[in-house]
Every structure is written in C-alpha cells, then in structure tokens.
C-alpha positions in Angstrom: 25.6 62.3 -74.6 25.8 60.3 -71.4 23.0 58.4 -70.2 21.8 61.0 -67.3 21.2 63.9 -69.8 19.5 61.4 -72.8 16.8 59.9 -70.3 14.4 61.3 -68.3 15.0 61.4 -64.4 13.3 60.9 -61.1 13.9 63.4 -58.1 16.0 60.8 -56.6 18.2 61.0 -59.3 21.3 62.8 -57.7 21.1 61.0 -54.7 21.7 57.0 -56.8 25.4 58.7 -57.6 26.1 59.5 -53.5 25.4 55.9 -53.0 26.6 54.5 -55.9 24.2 53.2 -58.1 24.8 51.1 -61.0 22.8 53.6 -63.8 20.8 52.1 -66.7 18.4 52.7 -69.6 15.0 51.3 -68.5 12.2 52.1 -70.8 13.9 55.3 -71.1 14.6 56.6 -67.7 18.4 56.9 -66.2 17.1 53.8 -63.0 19.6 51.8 -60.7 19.6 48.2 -61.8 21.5 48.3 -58.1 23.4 49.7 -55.1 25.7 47.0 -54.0 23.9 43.7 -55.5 21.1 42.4 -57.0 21.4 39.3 -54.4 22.1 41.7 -51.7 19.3 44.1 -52.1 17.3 41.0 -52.9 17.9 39.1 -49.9 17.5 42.8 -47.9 13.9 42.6 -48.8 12.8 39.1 -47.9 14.6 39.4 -44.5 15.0 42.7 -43.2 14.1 45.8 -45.7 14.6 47.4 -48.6 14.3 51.2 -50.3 13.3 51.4 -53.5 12.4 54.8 -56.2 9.5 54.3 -58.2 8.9 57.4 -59.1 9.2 56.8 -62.4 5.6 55.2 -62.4 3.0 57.7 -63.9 0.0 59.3 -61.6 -3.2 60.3 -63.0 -6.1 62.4 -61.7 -9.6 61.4 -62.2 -12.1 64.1 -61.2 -15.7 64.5 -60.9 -19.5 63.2 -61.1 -18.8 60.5 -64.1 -15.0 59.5 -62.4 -16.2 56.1 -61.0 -18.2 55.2 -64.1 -15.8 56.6 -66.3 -12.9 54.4 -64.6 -15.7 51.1 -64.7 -15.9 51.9 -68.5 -11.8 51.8 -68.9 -10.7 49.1 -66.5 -11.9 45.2 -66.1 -12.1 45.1 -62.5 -14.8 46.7 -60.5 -14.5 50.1 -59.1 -17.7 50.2 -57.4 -16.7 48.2 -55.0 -14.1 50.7 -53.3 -14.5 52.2 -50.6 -12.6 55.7 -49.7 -9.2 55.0 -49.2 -9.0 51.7 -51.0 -6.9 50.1 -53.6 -7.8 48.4 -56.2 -5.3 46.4 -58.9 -7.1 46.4 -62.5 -5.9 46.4 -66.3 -7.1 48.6 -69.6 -7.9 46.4 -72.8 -8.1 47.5 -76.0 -11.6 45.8 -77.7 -9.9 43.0 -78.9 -9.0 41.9 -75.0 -5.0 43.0 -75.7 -3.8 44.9 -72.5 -3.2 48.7 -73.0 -1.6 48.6 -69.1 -2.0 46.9 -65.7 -2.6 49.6 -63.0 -3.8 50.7 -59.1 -6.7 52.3 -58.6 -6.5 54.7 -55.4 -9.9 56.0 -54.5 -9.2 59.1 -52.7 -12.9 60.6 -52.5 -16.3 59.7 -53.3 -15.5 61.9 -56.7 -11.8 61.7 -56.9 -9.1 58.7 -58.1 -5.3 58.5 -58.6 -4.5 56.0 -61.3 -0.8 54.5 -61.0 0.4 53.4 -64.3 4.0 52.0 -65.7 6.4 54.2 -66.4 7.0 53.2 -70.4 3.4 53.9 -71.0 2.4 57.1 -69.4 2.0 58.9 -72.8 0.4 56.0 -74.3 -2.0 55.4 -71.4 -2.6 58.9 -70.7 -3.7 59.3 -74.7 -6.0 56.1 -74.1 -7.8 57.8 -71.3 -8.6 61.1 -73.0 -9.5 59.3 -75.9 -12.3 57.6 -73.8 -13.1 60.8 -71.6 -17.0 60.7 -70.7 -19.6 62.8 -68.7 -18.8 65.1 -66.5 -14.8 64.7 -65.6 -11.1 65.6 -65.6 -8.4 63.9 -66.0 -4.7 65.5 -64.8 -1.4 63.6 -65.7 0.4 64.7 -62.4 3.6 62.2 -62.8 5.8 65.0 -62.8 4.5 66.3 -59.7 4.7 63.0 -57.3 7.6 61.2 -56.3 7.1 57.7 -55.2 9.7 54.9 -52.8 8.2 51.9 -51.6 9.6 50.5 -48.7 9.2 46.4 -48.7 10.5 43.4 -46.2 9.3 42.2 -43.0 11.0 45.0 -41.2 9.1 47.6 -43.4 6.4 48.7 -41.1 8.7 48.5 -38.0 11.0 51.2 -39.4 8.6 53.6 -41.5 6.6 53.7 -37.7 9.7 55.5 -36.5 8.7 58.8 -38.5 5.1 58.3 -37.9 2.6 58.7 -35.0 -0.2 57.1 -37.7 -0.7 53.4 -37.1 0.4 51.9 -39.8 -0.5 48.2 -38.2 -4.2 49.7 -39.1 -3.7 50.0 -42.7 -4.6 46.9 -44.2 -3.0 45.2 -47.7 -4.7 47.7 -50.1 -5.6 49.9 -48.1 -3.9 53.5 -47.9 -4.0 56.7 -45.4 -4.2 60.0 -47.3 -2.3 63.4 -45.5 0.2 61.4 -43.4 3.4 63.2 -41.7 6.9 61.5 -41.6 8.9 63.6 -39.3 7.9 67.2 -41.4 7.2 65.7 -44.4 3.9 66.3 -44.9 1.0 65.8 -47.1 2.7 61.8 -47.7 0.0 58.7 -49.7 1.3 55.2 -47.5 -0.3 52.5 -48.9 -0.1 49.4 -48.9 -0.3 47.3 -51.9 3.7 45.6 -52.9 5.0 44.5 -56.0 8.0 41.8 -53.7 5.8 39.1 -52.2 6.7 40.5 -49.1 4.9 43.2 -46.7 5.9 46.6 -47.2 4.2 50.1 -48.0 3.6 52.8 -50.9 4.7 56.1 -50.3 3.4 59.0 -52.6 4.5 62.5 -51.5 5.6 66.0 -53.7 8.8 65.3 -56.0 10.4 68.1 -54.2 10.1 65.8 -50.4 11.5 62.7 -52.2 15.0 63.3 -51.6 14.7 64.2 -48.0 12.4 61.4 -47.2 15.1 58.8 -48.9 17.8 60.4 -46.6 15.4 59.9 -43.4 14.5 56.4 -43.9 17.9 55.2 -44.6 18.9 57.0 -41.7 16.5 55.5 -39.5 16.2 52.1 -40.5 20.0 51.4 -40.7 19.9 49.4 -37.5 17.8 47.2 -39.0 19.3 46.6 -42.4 17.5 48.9 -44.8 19.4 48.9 -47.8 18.4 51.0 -51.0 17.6 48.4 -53.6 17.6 48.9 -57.8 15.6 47.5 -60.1 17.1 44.2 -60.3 16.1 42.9 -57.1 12.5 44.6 -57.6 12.2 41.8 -60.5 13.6 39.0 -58.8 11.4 39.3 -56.1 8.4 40.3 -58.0 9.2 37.1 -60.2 9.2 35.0 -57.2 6.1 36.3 -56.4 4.6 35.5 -59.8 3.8 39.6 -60.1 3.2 40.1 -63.6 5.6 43.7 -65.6 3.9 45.4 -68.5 6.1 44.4 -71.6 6.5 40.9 -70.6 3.5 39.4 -68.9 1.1 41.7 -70.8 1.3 43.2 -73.9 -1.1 44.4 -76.6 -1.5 41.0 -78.0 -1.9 39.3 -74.5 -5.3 39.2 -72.6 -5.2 39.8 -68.7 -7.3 36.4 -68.3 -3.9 34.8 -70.6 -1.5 36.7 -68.1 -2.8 35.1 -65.3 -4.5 37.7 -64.0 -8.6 37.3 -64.1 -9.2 38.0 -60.3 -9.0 41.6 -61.8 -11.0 40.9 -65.1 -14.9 41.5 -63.7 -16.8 40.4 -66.8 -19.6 40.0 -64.6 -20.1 43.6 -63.6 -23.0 45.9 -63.9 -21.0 48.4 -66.6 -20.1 47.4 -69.8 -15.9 48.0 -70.3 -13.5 47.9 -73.1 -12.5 44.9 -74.3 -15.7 43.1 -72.1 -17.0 41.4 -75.3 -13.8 40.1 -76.7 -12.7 38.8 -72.8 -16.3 36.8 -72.3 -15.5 34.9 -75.8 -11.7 34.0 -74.7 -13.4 32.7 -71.1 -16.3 30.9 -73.1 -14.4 29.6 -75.3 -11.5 28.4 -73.6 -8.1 30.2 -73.2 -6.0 28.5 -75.7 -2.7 29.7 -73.8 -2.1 30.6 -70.6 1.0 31.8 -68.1 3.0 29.4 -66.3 5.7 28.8 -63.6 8.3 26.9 -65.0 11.7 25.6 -63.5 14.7 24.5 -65.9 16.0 21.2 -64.4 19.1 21.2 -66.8 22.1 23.6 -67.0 20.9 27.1 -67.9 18.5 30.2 -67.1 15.0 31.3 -69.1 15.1 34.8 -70.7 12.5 36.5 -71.8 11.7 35.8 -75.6 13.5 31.9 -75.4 11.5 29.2 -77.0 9.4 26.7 -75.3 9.2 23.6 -76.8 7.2 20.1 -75.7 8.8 17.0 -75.2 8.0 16.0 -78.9 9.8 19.2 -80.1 6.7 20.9 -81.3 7.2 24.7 -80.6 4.8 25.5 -77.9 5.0 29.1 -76.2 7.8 31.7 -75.0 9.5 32.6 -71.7 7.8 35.9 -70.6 10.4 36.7 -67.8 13.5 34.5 -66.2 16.4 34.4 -63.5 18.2 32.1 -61.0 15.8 32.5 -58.3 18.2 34.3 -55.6 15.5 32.5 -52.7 15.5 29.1 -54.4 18.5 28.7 -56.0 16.8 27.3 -59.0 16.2 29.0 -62.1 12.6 29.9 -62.6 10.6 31.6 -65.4 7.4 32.3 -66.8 6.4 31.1 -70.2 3.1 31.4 -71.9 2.0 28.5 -73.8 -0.6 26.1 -75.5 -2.9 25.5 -72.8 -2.7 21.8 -73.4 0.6 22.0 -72.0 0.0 23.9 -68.4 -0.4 21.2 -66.3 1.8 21.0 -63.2 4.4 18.3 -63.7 4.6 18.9 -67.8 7.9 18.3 -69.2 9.3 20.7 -71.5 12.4 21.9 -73.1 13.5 25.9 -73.2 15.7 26.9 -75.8 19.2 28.3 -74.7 22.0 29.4 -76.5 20.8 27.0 -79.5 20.3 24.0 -77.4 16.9 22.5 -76.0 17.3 22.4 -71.9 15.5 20.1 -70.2 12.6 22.1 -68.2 9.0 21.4 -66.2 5.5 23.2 -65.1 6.0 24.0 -62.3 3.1 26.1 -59.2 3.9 29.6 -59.2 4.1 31.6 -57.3 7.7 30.2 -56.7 7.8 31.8 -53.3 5.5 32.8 -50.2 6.1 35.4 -47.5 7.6 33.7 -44.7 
C-alpha cells in the first residue's frame, strides 16, 4: 500500500503531485514536508509569501443558548470576552492541568463558535467535547466539510487583496470577516491569526473550493514570490516564533502554564473550567519546570526527546522541538526543564548522538517580524 491510499487526505491532495511535493506520514495524513525546500519555502514566508494547506486541522460547530458557557467550561481562556467575529487562542485540560489540545476559538454569532483543533486529535478532542456536552447545545464535527490554506509573509495581504474588494487592512490580528468572495469563490472565513511569526491570514472555505482557490492565489501572487510551502517550513518558522505544536510543547502530562502558554490560562474567570483547580495549585505553588529557548553553542542540532543536562551533569529536562534556525543560522530549540535552571544566560549541555554538547538559555522567541 502506498502512502496516498493508507492515510487520510486533504482536498488539496492531487494538486501537491502537479507541483511536486515531497509526500509524508504526519500524524496520519499523506502532507508535503515541501515543494522545492524547506529553506526555500522558509525564507518565501519571512520575505515575500508563502501557500500553505492546513486542512488537515479539525473544525467543530458549537451551537446554541449554553455554547458560550459550555466552551468557558471546556477551555482556560475566556470566551466571554469575544466579541462577534473574534478569535480567541485557548487550550482543553484534563482535571489534572494535562493538555487535551491547544485550539482557536472563532466566534461566529452571539450563539454560534467554530473550534479549530490539530489534526492528530480530532477524534480524541471531538470525544472530549461530547463527553462534557451541557445545556442546551450542539456540537457538529464539520472537518470533512472545510478546507483550510493560510497564506503568511509580508506580502500576504498585498496579494490575497487582488481577489478581494473586502479590506483586508481592516481586519485586525485575531480578527476574522465571515462570507467573503475571492474572485467567485464564495462563502470564504479570512482571518487573521498565524502560526509563522509573520503577518498573514486564515482562509476557511468548502473542501470542494480549495483546489480552485490554491490555483488562483498562486496564480496571482507569482509576481511577488508566492511559493507553496510544506510542513517543514511551517515548523521552522513557527519554532522561530516560539509557537508551541500539540505533541511536543503540550501533551497530556504538560500544563499550558508549563508550555509557556498562561496568557491563555484565565484562572481568574467568572466560570469554573476543567483542569481550573489543578492549574491554580501549579501557579501557587510554583511551576517546578517550565519551557525554554535554548541555543546549542557547540557542534550539533536539538531534537525533540534529546536530554538536557546542567553543567554538573545532573539530568535536567528534554528538548520539546529543534532545528538549525534557517533566519539565524544557529541551531535553536525548546527544552522543558527544572525551573531552577530557566534563567537566561544558564549553561547547559544537550545530549547528541551520545555526547554532551555544550548549550545555553537563551530569550525566545528567537525571531521577530521584521
């Protein structure tokens, strides 16, 4: 069995072979890791633009009276404070503070929310959800039904304006426009939320449009570099960025406020949530690890699952994610580790190949638009 029949497939699938994708296995969908290169498409996206499917990310449909206190109950951030047509990055916990998934939160109407989850966990997640169903509301797992590219770099909003008479200078970093029209496409979600470090916009529309809308934008952004990008580059430049992925950053047995990300933990909020009780101890208390930028000074590149050690050779942590930074030139990772160890400047030592490399805390994120 090849890999395009054993894993599942976006709408763009058939279109990666006409420009010559490199195919792989991620979390069981057939994705390009890249078109030309990862530096390529990489350096595409902090200087010009790049194309990107994500349609392998799972949409949910949260209905009703109860939808806003029913999301409140299920995520850490605060949904009350959306307005229509507002985004909102949050995570699930389990009770113990563990992260089922980090999300978006698109509220669509005063009764109505799209949920964007990862792609490995839509099963999972959508399970979760029904699980904690209250009062009066529905939830619909639409991710078969929506297609999603995401169009990121500086140039972004310069080329995606060529198929629209909306104004897309007026929508503001997490801030979406529902029912726009890209040259006959119709019915298309832009937002504007990014997962690069670099400007760029969200584009939700019917899985049957996606191919179509991939041929346009390519089309008419060629004169100003758009290149379609794989998955390598997205994690380069979301690395850079100090973006946290669902499998490395967060996992079951690591709290959002561990991973760094606690602007979207709202322990403070009217509602109770999952995982509240467990999160306000870990705060209290003191977080006994936490998520750092590192940089290895000696020969060598952090991978996820290499040990961290301190300078006394006391095992300290893990590397969460790692590359040679394609901006920096410097290899770069995240580790979590004993908090007595996070301070910028720390020396450490990351274990490669069997040998202890030479390695220190560094501020993340590593890079910053312009």
């Amino acid at each position: 069995m090849g890999i395009a029949t054993a894993l599942k497939q976006t709408p763009l699938f058939e279109v990666y072979k006409k420009f010559g994708a490199k195919v792989v296995d991620f979390g069981g969908w057939a994705l390009p890791v890249q078109f030309s290169s990862i530096l390529d498409e990489h350096e595409a996206v902090r200087t010009k633009a790049g194309l990107f499917d994500v349609s392998h990310m799972g949409e949910v449909l949260v209905v009703g009276k109860d939808a806003e206190r029913y999301i409140n109950y299920l995520c850490t951030n605060d949904v009350t404070k959306l307005d229509i047509n507002q985004a909102q990055y949050t995570a699930m916990c389990y009770p113990d503070g563990g992260t089922v998934d980090d999300l978006l939160v698109y509220k669509l109407d005063n009764e109505k929310y799209l949920l964007v989850i990862n792609a490995a966990n839509i099963e999972k997640d959508f399970e979760w959800m029904q699980q904690h169903a209250k009062g009066e509301m529905a939830l619909q797992n639409i991710s078969n039904e929506v297609a999603q590219v995401a169009i990121q770099g500086p140039k972004a909003e310069g080329v995606l304006q060529k198929l629209t008479k909306t104004d897309l200078s007026q929508i503001g970093p997490f801030k979406f426009v529902q029912h726009v029209n890209l040259d006959g496409i119709t019915d298309v979600l832009v937002s504007r939320t990014g997962y690069t470090g670099e400007d760029g916009f969200e584009l939700y529309l019917s899985a049957s449009q996606a191919e179509a809308l991939w041929v346009k934008l390519l089309e008419v952004g060629s004169d100003d570099g758009l290149k379609p990008c794989g998955l390598g580059a997205r994690d380069t430049l979301r690395l850079e960025a100090r973006l946290a992925l669902y499998g490395q950053e967060l996992l079951p047995d690591i709290s959002p406020l561990e991973a760094g990300i606690g602007f979207a933990v709202k322990t403070n909020k009217v509602n109770d949530f999952i995982g509240k009780y467990a999160l306000l101890a870990q705060k209290e208390a003191g977080l006994k690890r936490k998520l750092v930028g590192i940089e290895v000074t000696g020969r060598g590149i952090p991978r996820h699952g290499y040990k961290v050690v301190s300078e006394d050779g006391e095992e300290i942590g893990v590397v969460t994610s790692g590359t040679q930074s394609p901006s920096l030139k410097k290899s770069i990772g995240l580790a979590l580790i004993a908090a007595e160890h996070t301070q910028v400047g720390t020396p450490l030592k990351v274990e490669i190949r069997n040998k202890l490399i030479e390695a220190v805390v560094v501020k993340a994120p590593f890079y910053k638009k312009g």
